[in-house]
C-alpha positions as CSV (number, residue, x, y, z in Angstrom):
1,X,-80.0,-87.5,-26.6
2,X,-79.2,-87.6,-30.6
3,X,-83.2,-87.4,-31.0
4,X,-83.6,-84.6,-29.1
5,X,-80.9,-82.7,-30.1
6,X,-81.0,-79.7,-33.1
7,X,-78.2,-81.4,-34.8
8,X,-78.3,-85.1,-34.6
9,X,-75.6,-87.5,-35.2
10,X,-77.1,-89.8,-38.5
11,X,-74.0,-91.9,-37.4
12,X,-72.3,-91.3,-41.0
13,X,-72.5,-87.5,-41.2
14,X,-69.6,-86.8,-43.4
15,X,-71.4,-89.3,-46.2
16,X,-74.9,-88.1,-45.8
17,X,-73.8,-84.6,-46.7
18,X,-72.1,-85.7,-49.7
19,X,-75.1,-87.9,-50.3
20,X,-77.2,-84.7,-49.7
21,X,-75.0,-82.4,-52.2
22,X,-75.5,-84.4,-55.3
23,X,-79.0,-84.2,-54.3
24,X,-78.7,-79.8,-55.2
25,X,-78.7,-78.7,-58.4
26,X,-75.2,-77.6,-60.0
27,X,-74.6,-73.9,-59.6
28,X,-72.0,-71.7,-57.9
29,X,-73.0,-71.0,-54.5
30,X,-71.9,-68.2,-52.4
31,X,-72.6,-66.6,-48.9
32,X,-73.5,-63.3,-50.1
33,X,-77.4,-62.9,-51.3
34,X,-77.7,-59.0,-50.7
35,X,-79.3,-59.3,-47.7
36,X,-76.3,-58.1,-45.6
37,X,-76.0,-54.9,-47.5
38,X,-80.1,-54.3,-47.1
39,X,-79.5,-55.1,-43.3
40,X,-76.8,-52.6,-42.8
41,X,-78.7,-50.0,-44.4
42,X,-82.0,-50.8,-42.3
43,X,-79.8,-50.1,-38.8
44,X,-77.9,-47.4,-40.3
45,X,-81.6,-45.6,-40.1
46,X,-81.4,-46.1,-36.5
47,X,-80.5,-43.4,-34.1
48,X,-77.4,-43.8,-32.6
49,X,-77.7,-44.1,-29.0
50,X,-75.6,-41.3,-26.5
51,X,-72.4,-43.0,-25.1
52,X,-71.8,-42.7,-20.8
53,X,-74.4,-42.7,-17.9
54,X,-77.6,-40.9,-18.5
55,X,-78.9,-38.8,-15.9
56,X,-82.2,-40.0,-13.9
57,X,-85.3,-37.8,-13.4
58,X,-84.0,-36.9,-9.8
59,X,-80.7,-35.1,-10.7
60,X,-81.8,-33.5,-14.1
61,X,-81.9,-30.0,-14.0
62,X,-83.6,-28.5,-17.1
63,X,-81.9,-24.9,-16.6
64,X,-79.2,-26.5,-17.1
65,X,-79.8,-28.0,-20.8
66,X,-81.0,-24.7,-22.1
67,X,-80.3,-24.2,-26.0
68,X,-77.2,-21.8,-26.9
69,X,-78.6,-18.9,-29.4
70,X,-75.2,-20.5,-31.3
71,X,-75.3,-22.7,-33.9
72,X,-74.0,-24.7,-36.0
73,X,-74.4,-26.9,-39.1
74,X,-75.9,-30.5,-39.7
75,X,-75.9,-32.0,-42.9
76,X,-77.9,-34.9,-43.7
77,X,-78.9,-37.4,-46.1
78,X,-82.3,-35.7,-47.2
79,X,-82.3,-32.2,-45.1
80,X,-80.0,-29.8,-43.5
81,X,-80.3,-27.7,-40.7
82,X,-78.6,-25.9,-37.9
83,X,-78.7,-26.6,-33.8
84,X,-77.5,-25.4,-30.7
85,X,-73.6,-25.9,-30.2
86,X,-73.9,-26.8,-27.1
87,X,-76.0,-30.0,-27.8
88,X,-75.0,-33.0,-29.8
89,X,-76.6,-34.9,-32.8
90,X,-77.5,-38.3,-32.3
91,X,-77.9,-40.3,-35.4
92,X,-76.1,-41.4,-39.0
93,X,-76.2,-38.1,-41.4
94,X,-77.1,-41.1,-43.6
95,X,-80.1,-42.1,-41.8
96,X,-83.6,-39.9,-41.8
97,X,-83.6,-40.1,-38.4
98,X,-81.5,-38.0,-35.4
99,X,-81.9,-36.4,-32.1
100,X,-80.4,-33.4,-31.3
101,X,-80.2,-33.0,-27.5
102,X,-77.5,-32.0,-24.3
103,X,-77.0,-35.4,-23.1
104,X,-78.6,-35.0,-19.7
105,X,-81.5,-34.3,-21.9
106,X,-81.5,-37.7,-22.3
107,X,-83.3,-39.1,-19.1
108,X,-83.2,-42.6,-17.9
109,X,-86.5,-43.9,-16.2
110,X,-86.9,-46.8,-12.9
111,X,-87.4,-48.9,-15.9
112,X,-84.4,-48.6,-17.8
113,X,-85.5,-46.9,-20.7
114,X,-84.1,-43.3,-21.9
115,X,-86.6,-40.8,-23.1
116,X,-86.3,-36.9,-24.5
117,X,-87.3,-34.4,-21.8
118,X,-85.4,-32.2,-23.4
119,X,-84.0,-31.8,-27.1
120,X,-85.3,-32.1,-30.9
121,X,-86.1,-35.4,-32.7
122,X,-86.0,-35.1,-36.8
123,X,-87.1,-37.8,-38.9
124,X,-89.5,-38.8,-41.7
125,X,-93.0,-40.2,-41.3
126,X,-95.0,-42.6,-43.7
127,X,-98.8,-42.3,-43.7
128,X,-101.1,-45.0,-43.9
129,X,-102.8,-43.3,-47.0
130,X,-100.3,-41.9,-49.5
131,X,-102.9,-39.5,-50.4
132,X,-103.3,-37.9,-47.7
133,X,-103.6,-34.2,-47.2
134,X,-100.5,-32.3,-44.8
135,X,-103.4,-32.1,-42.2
136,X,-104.3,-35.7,-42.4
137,X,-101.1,-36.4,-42.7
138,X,-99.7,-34.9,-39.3
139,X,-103.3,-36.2,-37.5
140,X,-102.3,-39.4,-38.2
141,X,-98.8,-39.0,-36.5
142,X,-99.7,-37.7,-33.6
143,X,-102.3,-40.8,-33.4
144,X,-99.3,-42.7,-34.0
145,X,-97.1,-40.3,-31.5
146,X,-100.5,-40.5,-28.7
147,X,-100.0,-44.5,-29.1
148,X,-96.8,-44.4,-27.3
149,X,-97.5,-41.3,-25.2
150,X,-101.2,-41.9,-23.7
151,X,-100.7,-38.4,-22.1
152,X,-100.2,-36.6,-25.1
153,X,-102.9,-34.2,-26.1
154,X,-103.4,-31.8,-28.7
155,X,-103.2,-27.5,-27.3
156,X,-103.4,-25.8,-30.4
157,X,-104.2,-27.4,-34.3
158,X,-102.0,-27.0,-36.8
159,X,-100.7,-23.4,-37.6
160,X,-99.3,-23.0,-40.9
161,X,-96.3,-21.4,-42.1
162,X,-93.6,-21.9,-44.5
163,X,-90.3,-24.2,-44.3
164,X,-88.0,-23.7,-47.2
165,X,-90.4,-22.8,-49.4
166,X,-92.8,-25.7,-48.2
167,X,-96.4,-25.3,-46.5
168,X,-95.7,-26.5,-43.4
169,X,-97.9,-26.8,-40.0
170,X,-96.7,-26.2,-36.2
171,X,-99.1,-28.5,-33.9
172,X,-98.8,-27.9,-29.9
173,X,-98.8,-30.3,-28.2
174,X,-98.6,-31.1,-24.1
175,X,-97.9,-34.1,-21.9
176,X,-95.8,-35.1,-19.0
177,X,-92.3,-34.6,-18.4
178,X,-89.5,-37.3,-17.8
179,X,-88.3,-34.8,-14.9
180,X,-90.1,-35.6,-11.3
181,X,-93.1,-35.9,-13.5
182,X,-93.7,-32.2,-14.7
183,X,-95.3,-30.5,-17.4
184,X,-94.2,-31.0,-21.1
185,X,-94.8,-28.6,-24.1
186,X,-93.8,-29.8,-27.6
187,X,-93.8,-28.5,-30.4
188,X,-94.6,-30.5,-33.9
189,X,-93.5,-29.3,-37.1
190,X,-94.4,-31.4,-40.2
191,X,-93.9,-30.6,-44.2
192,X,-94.8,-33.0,-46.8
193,X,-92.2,-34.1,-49.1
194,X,-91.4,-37.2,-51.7
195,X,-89.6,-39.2,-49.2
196,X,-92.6,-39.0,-46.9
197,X,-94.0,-36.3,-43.9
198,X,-90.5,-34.6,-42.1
199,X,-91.5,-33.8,-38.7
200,X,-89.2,-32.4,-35.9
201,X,-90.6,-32.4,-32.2
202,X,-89.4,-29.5,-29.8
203,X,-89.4,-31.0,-26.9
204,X,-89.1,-29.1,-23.1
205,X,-90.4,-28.9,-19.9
206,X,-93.6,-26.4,-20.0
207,X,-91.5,-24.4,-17.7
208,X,-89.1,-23.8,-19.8
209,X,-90.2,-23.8,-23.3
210,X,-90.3,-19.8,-23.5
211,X,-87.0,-19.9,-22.7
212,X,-85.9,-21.7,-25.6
213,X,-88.6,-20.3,-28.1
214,X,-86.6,-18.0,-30.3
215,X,-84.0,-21.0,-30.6
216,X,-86.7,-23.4,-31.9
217,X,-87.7,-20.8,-34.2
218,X,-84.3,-20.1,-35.3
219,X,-83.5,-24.0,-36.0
220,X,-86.8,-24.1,-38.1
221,X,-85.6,-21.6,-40.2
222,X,-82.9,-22.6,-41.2
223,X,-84.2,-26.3,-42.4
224,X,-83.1,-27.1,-45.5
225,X,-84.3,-29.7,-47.9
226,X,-82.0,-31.6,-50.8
């Protein structure tokens, strides 16, 4: 049982570790190599997950979720910008990362796993080629985005406009909904900047996208980079 065990007995364990430290070269040894601190800052970039019971694709209704024309100030690490008061933020302000969403936006599937049917997602994107143009740059996200999403598809190329100053592109985009299975319409905004491609996705049922058009357009506007 010793042999096959992960710790075995040598039979005189207290003297074969003394043994063994004589064996290391003198120095002062400690517990704390840095890694702990790089750790913690790797899951603070993680977006928080919503607290309680998340609604299935059944009992969603997305009239329900629609964006208030209110809103109301986030503050992050490397942007600001402002969202509907009557959804939440999701996320660390130190991270690059939130979702912005009413929490029955948040739909649960038969296997367990939450998606967006209905809310924004901000983050940062790094491109395989540094180089790369804004166009190339947002093709290869939604590549990335198409990887997870097989029924993504592109409806309309890039239309540029400006986000704080920045040449930005809005890329339409279409899929299927977590609700019963619907219709999807999102909406990709990407801007190039140091820390790598910013890209929020506008995320609704194609029903109801018009309805929360002017808000999309209103939270755009108001992005704000540090």
């Amino acid at each position: 049982m010793q042999f096959l065990s992960d710790h075995p007995n040598p039979g005189n364990r207290e003297q074969a570790i003394e043994a063994e430290i004589r064996t290391l070269p003198q120095r002062t040894y400690g517990y704390d190599t840095g890694e702990l601190p790089r750790a913690k800052t790797e899951v603070a970039k993680l977006p928080v997950s919503a607290k309680g019971t998340f609604r299935s694709a059944s009992t969603a209704n997305p009239a329900d979720m629609r964006p208030s024309a209110n809103l109301r100030p986030y503050q992050g690490r490397n942007f600001s910008l402002s969202y509907p008061d009557n959804w939440e933020v999701m996320g660390d302000p130190n991270a690059d990362s939130i979702t912005i969403a009413p929490r029955a936006g948040l739909v649960q599937g038969s296997d367990g796993n939450t998606q967006i049917g209905y809310g924004v997602i901000a983050s940062f994107f790094t491109p395989e080629n540094q180089d790369d143009t804004l166009g190339q740059a947002t093709d290869d996200l939604v590549h990335h985005l198409r990887v997870s999403n097989s029924n993504m598809r592109v409806t309309q190329s890039g239309r540029r406009i400006k986000v704080n100053g920045n040449p930005a592109l809005i890329t339409m985009l279409s899929g299927s909904s977590p609700f019963n299975g619907a219709d999807e319409s999102d909406a990709l905004l990407t801007v190039m900047r140091p820390e790598g491609l910013f890209y929020m996705v506008f995320i609704a049922p194609a029903s109801e996208f018009r309805n929360l058009e002017n808000v999309y357009n209103d939270v755009v506007a108001s992005v704000r980079f540090r």
